[in-house]
gemmi code that builds the backbone of each chain (N, CA, C; Angstrom):
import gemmi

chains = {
    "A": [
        ("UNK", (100.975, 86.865, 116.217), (100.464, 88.191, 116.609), (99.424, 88.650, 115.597)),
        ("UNK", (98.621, 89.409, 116.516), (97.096, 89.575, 115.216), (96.442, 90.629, 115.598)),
        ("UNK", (96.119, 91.739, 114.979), (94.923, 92.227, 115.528), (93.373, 92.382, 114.932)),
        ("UNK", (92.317, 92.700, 115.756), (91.459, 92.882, 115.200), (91.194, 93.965, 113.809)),
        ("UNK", (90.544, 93.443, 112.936), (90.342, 94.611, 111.885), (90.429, 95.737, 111.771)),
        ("UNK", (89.188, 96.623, 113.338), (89.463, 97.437, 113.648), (90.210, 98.020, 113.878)),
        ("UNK", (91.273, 98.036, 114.556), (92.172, 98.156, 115.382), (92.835, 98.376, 114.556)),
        ("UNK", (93.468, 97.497, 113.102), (94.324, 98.103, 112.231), (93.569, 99.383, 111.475)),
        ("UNK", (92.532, 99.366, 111.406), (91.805, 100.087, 110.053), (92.051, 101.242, 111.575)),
        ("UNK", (92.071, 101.271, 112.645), (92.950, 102.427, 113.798), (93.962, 103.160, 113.154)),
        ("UNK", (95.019, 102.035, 113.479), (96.492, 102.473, 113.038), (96.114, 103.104, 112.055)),
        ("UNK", (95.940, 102.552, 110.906), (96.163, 103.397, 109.314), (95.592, 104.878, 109.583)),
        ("UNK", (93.980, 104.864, 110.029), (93.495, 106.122, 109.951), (94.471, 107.048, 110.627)),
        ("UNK", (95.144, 106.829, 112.119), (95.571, 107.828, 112.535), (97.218, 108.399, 111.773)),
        ("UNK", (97.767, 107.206, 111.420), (98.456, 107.157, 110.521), (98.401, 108.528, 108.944)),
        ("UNK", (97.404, 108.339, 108.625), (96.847, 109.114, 107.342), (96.343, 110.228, 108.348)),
        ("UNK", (95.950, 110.768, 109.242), (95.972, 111.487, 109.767), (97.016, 112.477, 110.032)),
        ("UNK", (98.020, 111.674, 110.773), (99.362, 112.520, 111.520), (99.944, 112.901, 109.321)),
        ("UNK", (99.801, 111.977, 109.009), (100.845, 112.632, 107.646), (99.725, 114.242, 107.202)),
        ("UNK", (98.679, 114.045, 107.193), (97.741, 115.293, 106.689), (98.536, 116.395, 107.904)),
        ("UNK", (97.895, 116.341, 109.291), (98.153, 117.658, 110.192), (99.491, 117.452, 111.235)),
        ("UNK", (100.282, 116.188, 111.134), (101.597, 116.551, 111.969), (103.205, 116.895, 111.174)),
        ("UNK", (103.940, 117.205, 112.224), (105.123, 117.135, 111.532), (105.695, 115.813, 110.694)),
        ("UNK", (106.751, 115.881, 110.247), (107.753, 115.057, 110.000), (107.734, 113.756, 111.188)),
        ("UNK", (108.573, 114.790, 112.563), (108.697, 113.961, 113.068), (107.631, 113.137, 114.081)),
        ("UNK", (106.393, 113.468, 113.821), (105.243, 112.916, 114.349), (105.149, 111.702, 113.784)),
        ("UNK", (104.972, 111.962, 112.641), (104.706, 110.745, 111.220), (105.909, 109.718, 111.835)),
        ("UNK", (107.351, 110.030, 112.125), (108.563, 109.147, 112.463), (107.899, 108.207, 113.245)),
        ("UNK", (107.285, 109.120, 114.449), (106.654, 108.345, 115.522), (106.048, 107.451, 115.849)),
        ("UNK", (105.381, 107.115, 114.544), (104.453, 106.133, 114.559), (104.953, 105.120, 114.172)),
        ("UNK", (106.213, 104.768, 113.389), (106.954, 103.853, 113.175), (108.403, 103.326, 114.132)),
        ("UNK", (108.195, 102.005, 114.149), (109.313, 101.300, 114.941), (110.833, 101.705, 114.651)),
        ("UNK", (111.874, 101.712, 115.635), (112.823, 102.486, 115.103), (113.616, 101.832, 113.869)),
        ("UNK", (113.653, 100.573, 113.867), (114.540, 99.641, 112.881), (113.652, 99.453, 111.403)),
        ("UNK", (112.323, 100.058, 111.536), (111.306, 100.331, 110.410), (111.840, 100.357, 109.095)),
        ("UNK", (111.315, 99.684, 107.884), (111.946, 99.978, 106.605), (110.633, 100.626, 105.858)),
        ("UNK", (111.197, 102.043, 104.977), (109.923, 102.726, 104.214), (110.515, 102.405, 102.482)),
        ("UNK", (108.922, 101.841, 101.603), (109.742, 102.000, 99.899), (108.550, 102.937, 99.371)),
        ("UNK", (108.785, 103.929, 98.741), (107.732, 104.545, 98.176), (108.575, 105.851, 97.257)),
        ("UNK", (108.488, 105.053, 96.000), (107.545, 103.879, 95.182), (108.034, 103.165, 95.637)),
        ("UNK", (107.448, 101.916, 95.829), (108.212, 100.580, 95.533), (108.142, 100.818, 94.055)),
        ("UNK", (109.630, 99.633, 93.720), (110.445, 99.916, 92.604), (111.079, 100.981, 92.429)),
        ("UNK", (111.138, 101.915, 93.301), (112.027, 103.607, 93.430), (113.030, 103.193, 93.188)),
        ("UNK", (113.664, 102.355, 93.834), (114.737, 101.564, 94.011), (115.762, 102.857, 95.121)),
        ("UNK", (114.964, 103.281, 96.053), (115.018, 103.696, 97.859), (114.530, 103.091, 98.655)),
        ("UNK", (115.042, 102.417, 99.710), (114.462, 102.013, 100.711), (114.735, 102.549, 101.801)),
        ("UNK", (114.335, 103.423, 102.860), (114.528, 104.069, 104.117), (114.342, 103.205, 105.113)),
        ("UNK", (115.929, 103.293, 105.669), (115.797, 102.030, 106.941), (115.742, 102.699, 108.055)),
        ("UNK", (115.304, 102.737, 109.247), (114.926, 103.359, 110.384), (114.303, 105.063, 110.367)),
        ("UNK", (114.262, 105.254, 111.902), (113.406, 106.144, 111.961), (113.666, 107.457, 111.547)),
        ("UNK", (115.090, 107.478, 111.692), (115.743, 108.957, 111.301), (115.487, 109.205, 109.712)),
        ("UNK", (116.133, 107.938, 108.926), (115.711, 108.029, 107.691), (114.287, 108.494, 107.254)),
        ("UNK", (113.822, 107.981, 107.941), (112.011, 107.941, 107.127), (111.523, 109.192, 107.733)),
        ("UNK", (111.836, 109.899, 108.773), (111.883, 111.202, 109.206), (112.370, 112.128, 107.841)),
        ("UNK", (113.010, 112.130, 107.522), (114.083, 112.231, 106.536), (112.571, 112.297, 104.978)),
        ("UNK", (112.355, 111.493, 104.802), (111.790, 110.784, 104.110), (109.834, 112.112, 104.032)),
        ("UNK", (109.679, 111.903, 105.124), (108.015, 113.038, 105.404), (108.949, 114.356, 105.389)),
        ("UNK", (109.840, 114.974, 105.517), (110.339, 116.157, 105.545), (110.122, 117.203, 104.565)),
        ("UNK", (110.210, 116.510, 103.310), (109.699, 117.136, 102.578), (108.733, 117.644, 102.093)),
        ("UNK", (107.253, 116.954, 102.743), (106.222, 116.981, 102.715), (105.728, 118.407, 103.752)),
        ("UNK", (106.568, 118.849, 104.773), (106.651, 119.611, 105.390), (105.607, 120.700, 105.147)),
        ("UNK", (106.150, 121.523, 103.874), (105.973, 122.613, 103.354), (103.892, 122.785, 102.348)),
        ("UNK", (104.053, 121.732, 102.058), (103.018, 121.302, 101.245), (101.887, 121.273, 102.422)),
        ("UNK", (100.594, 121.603, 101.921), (99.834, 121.242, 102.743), (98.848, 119.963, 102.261)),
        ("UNK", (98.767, 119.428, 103.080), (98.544, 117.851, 102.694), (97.244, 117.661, 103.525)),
        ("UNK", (96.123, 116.851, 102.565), (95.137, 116.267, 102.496), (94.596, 114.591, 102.320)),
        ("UNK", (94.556, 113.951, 103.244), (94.877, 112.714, 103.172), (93.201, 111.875, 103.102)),
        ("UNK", (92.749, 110.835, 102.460), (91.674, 110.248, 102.660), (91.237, 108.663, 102.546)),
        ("UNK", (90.931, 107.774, 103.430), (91.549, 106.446, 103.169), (89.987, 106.154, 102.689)),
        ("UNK", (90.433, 105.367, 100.973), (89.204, 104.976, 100.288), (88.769, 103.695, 100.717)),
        ("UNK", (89.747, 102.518, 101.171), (89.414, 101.157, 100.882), (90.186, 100.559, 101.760)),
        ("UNK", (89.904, 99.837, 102.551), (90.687, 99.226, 103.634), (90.541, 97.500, 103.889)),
        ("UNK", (91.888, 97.008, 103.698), (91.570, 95.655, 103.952), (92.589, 95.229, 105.246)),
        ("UNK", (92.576, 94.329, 106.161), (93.299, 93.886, 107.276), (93.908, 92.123, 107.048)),
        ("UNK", (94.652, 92.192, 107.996), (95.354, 90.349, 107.414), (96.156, 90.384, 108.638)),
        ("UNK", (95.837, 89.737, 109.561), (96.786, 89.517, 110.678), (96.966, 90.553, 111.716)),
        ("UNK", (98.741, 90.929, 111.207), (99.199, 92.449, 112.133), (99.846, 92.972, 110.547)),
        ("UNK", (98.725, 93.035, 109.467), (99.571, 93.835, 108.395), (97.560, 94.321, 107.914)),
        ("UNK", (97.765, 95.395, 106.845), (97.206, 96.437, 106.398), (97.233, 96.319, 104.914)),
        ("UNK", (96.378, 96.288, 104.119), (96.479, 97.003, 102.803), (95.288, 97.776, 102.668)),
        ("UNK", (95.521, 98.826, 101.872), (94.783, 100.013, 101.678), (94.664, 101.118, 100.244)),
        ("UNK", (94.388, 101.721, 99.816), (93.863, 102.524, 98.685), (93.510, 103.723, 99.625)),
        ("UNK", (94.130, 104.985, 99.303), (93.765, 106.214, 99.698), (94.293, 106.994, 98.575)),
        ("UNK", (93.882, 108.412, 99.134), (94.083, 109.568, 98.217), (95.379, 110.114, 99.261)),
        ("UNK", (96.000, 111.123, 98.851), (96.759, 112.348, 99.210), (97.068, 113.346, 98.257)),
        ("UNK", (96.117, 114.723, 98.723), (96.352, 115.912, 97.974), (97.359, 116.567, 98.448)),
        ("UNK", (98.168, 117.001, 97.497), (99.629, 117.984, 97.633), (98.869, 119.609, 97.674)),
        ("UNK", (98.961, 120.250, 98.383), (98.609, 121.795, 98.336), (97.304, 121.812, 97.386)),
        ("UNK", (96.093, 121.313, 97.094), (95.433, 121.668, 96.275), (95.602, 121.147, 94.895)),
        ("UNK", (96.925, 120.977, 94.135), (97.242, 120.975, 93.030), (97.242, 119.852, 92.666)),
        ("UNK", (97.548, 118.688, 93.506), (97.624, 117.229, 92.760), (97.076, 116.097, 93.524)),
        ("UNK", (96.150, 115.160, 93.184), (95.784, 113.791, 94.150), (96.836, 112.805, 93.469)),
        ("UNK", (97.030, 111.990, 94.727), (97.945, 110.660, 94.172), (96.618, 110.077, 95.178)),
        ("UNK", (96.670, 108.548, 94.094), (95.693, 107.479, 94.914), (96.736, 106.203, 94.699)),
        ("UNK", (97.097, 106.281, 95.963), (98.407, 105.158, 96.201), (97.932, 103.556, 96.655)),
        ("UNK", (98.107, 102.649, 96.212), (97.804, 101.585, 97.154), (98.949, 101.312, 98.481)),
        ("UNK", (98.766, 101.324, 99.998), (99.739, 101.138, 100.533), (99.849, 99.541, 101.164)),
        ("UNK", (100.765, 98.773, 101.324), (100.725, 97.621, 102.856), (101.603, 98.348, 103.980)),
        ("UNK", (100.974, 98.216, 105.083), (101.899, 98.062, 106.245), (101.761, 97.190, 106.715)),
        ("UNK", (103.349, 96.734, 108.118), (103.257, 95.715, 108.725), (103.429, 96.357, 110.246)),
        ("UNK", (103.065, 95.750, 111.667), (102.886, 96.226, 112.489), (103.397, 95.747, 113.358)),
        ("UNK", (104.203, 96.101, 114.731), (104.404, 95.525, 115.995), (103.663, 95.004, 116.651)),
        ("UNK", (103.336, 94.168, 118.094), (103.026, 94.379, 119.119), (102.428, 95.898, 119.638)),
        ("UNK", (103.116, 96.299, 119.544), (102.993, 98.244, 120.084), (102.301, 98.921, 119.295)),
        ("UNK", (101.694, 98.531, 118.382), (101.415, 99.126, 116.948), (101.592, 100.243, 116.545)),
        ("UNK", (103.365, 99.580, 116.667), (104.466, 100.527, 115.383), (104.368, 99.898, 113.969)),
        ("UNK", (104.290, 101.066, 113.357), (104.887, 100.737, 111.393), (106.343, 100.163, 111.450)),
        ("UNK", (106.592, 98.551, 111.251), (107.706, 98.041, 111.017), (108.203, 97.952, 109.566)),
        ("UNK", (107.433, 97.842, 108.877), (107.165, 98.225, 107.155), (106.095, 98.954, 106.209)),
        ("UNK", (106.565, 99.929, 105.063), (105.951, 100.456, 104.921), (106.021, 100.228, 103.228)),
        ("UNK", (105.156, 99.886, 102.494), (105.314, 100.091, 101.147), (104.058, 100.693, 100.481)),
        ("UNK", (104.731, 101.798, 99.404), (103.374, 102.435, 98.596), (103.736, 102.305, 96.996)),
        ("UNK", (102.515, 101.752, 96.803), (102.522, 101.196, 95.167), (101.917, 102.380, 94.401)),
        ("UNK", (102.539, 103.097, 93.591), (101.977, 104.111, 93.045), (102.835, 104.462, 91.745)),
        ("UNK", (102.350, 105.402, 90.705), (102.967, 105.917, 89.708), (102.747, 106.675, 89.087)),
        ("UNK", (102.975, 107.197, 88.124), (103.043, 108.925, 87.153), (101.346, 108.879, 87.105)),
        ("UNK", (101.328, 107.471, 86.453), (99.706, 107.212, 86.334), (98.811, 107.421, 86.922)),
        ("UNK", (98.919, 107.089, 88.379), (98.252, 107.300, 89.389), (97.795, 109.120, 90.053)),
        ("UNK", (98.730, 110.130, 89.174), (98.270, 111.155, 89.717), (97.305, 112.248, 88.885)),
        ("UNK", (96.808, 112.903, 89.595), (95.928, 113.257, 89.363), (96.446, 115.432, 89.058)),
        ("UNK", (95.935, 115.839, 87.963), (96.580, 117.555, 88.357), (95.595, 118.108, 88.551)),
        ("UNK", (95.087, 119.020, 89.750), (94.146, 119.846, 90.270), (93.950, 121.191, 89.659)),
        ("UNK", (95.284, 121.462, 88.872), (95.088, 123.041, 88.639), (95.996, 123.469, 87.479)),
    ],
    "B": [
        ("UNK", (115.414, 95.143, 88.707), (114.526, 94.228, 87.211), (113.612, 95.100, 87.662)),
        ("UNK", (112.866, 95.644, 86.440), (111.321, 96.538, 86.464), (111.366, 96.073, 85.364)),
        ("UNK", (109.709, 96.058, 85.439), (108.458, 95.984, 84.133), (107.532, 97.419, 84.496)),
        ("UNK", (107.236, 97.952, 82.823), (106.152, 98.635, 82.567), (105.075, 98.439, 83.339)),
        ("UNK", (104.495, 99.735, 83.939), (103.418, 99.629, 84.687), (101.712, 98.535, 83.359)),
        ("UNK", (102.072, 98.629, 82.561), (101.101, 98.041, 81.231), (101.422, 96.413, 81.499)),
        ("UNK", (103.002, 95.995, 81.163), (102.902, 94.752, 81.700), (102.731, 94.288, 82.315)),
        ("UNK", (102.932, 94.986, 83.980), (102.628, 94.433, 85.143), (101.057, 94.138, 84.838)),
        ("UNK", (100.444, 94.775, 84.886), (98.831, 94.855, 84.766), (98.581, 94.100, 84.033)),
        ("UNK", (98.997, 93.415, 82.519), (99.077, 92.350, 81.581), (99.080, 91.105, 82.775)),
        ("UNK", (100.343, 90.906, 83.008), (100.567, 89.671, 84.125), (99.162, 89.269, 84.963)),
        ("UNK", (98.957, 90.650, 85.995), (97.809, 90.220, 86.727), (96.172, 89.716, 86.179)),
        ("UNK", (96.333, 90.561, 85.047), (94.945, 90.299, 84.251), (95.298, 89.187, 83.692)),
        ("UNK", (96.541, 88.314, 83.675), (96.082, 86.808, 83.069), (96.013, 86.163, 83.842)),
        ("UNK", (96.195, 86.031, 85.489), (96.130, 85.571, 86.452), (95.079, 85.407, 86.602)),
        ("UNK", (94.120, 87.035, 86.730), (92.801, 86.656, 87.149), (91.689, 85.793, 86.003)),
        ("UNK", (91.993, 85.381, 84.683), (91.381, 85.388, 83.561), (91.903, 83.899, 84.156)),
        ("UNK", (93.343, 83.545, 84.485), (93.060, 82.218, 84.654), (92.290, 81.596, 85.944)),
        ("UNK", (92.332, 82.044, 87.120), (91.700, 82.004, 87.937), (90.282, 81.767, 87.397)),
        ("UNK", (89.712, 82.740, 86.446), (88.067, 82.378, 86.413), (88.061, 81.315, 85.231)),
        ("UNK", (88.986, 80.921, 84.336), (88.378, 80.209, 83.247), (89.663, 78.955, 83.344)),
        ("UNK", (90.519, 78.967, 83.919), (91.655, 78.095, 84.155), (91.575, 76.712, 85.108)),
        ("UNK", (92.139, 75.695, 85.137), (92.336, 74.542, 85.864), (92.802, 75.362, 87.048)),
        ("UNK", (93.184, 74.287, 88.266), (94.080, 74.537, 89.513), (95.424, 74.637, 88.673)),
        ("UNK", (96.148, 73.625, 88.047), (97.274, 73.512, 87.448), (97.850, 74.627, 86.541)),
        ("UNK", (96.398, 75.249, 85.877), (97.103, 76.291, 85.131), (97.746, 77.742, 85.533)),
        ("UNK", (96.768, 78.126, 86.892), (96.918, 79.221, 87.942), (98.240, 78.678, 88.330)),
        ("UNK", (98.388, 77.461, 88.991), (99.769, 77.264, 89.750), (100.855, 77.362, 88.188)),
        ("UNK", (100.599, 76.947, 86.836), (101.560, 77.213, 85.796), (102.210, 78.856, 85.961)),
        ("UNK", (101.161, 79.698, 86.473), (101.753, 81.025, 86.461), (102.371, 81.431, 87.593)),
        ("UNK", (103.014, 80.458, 88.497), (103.443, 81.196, 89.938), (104.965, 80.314, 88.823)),
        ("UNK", (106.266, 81.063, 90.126), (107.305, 80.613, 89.798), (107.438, 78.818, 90.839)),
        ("UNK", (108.850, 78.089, 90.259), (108.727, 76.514, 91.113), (108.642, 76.899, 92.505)),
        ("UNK", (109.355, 78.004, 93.448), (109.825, 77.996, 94.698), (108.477, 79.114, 95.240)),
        ("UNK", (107.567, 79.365, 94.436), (106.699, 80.860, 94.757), (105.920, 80.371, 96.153)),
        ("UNK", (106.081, 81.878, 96.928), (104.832, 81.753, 98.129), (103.514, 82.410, 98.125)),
        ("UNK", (102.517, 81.461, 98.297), (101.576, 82.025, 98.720), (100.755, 82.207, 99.771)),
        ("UNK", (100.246, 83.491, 100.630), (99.404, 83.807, 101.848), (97.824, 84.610, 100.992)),
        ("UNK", (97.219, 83.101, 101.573), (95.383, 84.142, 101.178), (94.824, 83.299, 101.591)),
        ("UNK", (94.524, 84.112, 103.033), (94.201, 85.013, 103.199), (95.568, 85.581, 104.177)),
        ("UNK", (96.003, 86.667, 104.059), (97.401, 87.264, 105.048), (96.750, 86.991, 106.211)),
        ("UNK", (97.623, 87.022, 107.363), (97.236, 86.746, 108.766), (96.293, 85.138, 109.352)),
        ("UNK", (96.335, 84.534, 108.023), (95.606, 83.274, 108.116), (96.257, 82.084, 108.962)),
        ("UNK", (97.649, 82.068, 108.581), (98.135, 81.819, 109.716), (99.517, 80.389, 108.527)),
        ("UNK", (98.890, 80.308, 107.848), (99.219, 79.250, 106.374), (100.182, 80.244, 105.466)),
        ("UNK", (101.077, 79.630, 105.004), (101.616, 80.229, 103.438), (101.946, 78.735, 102.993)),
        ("UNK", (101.657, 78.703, 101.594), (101.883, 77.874, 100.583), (103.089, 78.031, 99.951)),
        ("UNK", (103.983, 76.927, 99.909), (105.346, 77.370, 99.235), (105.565, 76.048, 98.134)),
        ("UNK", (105.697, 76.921, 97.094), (105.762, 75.601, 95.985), (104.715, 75.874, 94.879)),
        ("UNK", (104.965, 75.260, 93.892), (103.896, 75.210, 92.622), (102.938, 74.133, 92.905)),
        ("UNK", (103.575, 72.909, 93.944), (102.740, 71.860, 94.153), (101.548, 72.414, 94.991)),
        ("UNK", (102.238, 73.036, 96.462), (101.396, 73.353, 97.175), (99.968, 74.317, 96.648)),
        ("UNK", (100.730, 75.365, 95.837), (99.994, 76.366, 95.423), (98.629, 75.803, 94.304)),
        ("UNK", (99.282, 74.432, 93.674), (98.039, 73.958, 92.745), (97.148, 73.524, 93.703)),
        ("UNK", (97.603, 72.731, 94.830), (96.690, 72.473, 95.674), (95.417, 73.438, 96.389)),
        ("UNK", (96.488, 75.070, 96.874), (95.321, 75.802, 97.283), (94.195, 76.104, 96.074)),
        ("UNK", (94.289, 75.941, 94.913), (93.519, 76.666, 93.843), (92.833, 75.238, 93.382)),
        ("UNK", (92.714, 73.799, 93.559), (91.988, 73.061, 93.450), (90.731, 73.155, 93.894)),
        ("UNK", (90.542, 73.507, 95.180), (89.474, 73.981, 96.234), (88.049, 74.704, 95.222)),
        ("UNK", (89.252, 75.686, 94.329), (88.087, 76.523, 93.620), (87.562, 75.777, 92.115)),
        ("UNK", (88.160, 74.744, 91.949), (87.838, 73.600, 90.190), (86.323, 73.789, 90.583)),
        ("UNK", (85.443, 73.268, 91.517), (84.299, 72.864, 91.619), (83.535, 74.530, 91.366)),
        ("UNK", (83.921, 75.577, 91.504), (82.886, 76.653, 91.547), (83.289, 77.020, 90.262)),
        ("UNK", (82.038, 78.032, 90.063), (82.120, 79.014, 88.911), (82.646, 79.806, 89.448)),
        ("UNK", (83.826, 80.552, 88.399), (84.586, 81.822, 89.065), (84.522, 82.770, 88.014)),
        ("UNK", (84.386, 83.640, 88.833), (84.175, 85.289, 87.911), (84.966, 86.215, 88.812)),
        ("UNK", (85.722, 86.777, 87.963), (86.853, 87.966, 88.284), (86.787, 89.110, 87.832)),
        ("UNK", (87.148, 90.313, 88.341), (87.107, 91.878, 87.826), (88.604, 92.284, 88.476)),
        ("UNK", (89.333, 92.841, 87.472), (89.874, 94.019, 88.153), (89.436, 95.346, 88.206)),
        ("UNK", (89.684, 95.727, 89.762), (88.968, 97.297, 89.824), (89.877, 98.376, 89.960)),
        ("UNK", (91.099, 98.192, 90.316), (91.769, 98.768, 90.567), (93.723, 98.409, 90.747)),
        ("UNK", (93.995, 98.946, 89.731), (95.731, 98.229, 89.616), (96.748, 99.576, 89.827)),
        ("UNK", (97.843, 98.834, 90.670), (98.956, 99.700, 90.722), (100.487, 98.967, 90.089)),
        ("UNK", (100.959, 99.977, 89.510), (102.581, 98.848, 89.566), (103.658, 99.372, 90.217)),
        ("UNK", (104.506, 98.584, 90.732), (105.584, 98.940, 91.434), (107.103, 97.820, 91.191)),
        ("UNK", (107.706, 98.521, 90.337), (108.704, 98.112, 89.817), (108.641, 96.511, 89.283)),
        ("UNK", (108.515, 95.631, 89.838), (108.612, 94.034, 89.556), (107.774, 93.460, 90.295)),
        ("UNK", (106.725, 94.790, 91.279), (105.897, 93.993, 91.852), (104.022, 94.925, 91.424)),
        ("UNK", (103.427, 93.976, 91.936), (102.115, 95.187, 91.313), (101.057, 95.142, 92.710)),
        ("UNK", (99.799, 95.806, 92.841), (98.751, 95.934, 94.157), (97.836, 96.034, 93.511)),
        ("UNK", (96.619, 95.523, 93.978), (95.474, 95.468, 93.359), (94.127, 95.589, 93.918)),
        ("UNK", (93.495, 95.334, 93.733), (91.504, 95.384, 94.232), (91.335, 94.537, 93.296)),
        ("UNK", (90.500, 93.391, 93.272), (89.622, 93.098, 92.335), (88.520, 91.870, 93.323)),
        ("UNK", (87.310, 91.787, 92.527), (86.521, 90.924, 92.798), (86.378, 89.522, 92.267)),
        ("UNK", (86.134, 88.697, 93.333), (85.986, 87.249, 92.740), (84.740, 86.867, 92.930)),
        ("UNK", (83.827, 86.344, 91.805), (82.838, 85.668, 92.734), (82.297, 84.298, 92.305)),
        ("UNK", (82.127, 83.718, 93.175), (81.919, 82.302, 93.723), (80.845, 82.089, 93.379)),
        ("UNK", (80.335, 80.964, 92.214), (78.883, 80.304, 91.569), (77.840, 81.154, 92.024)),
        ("UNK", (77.746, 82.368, 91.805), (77.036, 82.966, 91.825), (76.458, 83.929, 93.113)),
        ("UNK", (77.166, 83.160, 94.062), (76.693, 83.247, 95.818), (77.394, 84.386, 96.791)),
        ("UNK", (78.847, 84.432, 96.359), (79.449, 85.619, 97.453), (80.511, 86.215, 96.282)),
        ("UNK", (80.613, 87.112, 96.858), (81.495, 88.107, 96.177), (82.092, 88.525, 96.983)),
        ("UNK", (83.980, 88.334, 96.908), (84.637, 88.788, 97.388), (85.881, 90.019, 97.039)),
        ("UNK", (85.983, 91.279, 97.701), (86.607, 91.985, 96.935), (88.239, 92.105, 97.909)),
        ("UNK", (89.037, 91.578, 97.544), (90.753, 91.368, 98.004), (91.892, 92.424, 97.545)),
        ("UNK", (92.330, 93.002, 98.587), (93.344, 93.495, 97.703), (94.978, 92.651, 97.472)),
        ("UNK", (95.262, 92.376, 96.415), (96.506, 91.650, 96.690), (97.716, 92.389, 96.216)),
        ("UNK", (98.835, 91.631, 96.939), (99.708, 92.505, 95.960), (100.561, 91.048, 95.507)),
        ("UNK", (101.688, 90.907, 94.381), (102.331, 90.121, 93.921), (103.919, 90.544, 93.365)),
        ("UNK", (104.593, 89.766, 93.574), (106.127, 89.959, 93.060), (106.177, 88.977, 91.624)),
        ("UNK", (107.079, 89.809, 90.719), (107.294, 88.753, 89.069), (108.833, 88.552, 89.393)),
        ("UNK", (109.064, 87.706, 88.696), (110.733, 87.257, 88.412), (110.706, 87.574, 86.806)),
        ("UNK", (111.977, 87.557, 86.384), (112.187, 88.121, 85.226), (111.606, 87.378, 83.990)),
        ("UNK", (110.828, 86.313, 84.188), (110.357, 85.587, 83.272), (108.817, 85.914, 83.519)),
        ("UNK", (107.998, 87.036, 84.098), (107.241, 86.804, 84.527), (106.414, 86.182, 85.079)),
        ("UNK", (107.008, 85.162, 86.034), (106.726, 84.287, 86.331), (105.994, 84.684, 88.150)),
        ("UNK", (105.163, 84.316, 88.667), (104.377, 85.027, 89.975), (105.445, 84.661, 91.191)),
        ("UNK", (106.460, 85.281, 92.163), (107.454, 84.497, 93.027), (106.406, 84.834, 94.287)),
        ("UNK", (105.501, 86.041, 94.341), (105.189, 86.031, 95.659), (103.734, 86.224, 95.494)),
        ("UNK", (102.368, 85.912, 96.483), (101.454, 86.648, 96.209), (100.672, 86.740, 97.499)),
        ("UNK", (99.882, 87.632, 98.100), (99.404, 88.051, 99.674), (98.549, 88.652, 99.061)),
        ("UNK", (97.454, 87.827, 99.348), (95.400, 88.481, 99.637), (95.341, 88.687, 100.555)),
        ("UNK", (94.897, 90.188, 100.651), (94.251, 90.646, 102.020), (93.021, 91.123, 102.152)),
        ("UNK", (91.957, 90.356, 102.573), (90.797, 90.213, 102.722), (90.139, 89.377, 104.243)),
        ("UNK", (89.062, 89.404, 104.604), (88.273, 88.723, 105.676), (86.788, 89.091, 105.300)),
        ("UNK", (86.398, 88.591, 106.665), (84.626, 88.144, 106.607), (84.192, 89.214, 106.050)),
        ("UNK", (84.963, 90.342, 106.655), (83.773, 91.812, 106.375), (83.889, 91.910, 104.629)),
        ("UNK", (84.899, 91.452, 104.492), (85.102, 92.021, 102.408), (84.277, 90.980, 101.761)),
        ("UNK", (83.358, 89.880, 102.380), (82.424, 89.172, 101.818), (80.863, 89.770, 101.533)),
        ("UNK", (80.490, 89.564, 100.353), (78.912, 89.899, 100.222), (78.038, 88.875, 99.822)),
        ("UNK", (77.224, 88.674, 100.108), (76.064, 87.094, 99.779), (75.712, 87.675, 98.986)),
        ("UNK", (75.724, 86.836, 98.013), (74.467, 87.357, 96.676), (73.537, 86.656, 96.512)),
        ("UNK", (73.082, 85.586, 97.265), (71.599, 85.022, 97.392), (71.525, 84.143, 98.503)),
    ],
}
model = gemmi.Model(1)
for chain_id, residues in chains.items():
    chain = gemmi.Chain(chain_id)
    for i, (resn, *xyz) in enumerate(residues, 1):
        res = gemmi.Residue()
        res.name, res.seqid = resn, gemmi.SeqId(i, " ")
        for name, pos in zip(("N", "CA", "C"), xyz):
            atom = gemmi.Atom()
            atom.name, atom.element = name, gemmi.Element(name[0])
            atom.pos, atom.b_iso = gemmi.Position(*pos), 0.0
            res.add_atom(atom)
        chain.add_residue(res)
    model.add_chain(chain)
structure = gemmi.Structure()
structure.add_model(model)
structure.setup_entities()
C-alpha cells in the first residue's frame, strides 16, 4: 500500500489543521480506531485507540492552538515531518512527527519527537 | 532505557561523520548484529543484518560524501532528524530519518524518509 506524496503531505496538512481549529474529538477522527499515539516518544505513554488519544487532544481543548507544517517528507503510506505548534501565544514547540496510514487514510500510528529543548517561550 | 537528548545527537553525528568519511563496514560497525534498515521508507526493501546493511552502504564507497545535520530531535532511546547528504558534488539530498539505540549505543533501527522531490542537482 502506497500513496502518492501528495496525498500524504494531504493527510498531514489537514491533520495539523483539525488539531489548530477542531475539537478533541475531530482530531480522534482522523485516526483508525485500534491507532497507537507516543508523544514524547520516550514519555514512556503510549495511547492505544481512539478513545484514548481523544483523551490525549483534550487537553489541548482550552488553549488556542496554532499549527504550521515546516518540512515534509513521504515514504510509502507513512509521513515524516517538522512543524511548529503555538500554545495560546505563549509557547512554539517545533516537533519532528512520523505517521503511519491506512488504506482509508486513517492515522494508525502516531509518534512526536520533541523536548524541553525544542520549545520555544513567547512571552 | 533513555539517553540524554546530547547523547542521542552525539550517536547520530557519528553516524553521519561516518557515513561521509567512513568505509561501508564502518557505518554497518555502528548498527546493532540483528539492526533494520528502510531507505528509502515505502521503497519496498528493508535490510536486516550488519551484513546486509554493509552491503546497502557499499553502493556509496565510490562517491564523495558530505553530510550536515540541520536539524535533531531526541526521543528517549530513539532520535529524528533532517540532514543533508551530498553525492561527489552532484545532488544533494535532504532526508529526514529517525533511528532506535540499544543500550550499548549501538543503531537497532533506522528509516529515511525521502524521494525524488527531496533531490537537488548541483551541476
Amino acid at each position: 500500500m502506497s500513496f502518492e506524496p501528495d496525498v500524504l503531505q494531504g493527510f498531514v496538512q489537514r491533520y495539523l489543521d483539525t488539531v489548530a481549529g477542531g475539537s478533541a474529538d475531530d482530531v480522534a477522527a482522523l485516526y483508525a480506531e485500534d491507532a497507537t499515539l507516543e508523544d514524547p516518544v520516550g514519555g514512556g505513554e503510549i495511547h492505544i485507540g481512539r478513545q484514548a488519544i481523544a483523551g490525549f487532544y483534550k487537553v489541548m481543548e482550552a488553549a488556542e492552538i496554532k499549527t504550521e507544517l515546516l518540512n515534509f517528507r513521504a515514504g510509502g503510506h507513512e509521513a515524516a515531518f517538522v512543524f511548529a505548534i503555538t500554545v495560546s501565544g505563549a509557547m512554539r514547540i517545533e516537533p519532528i512527527e512520523v505517521m503511519s496510514f491506512n488504506g482509508d487514510g486513517q492515522i494508525t500510528s502516531m509518534k512526536a519527537y520533541w523536548g524541553p529543548q525544542n520549545i520555544t517561550q513567547l512571552s
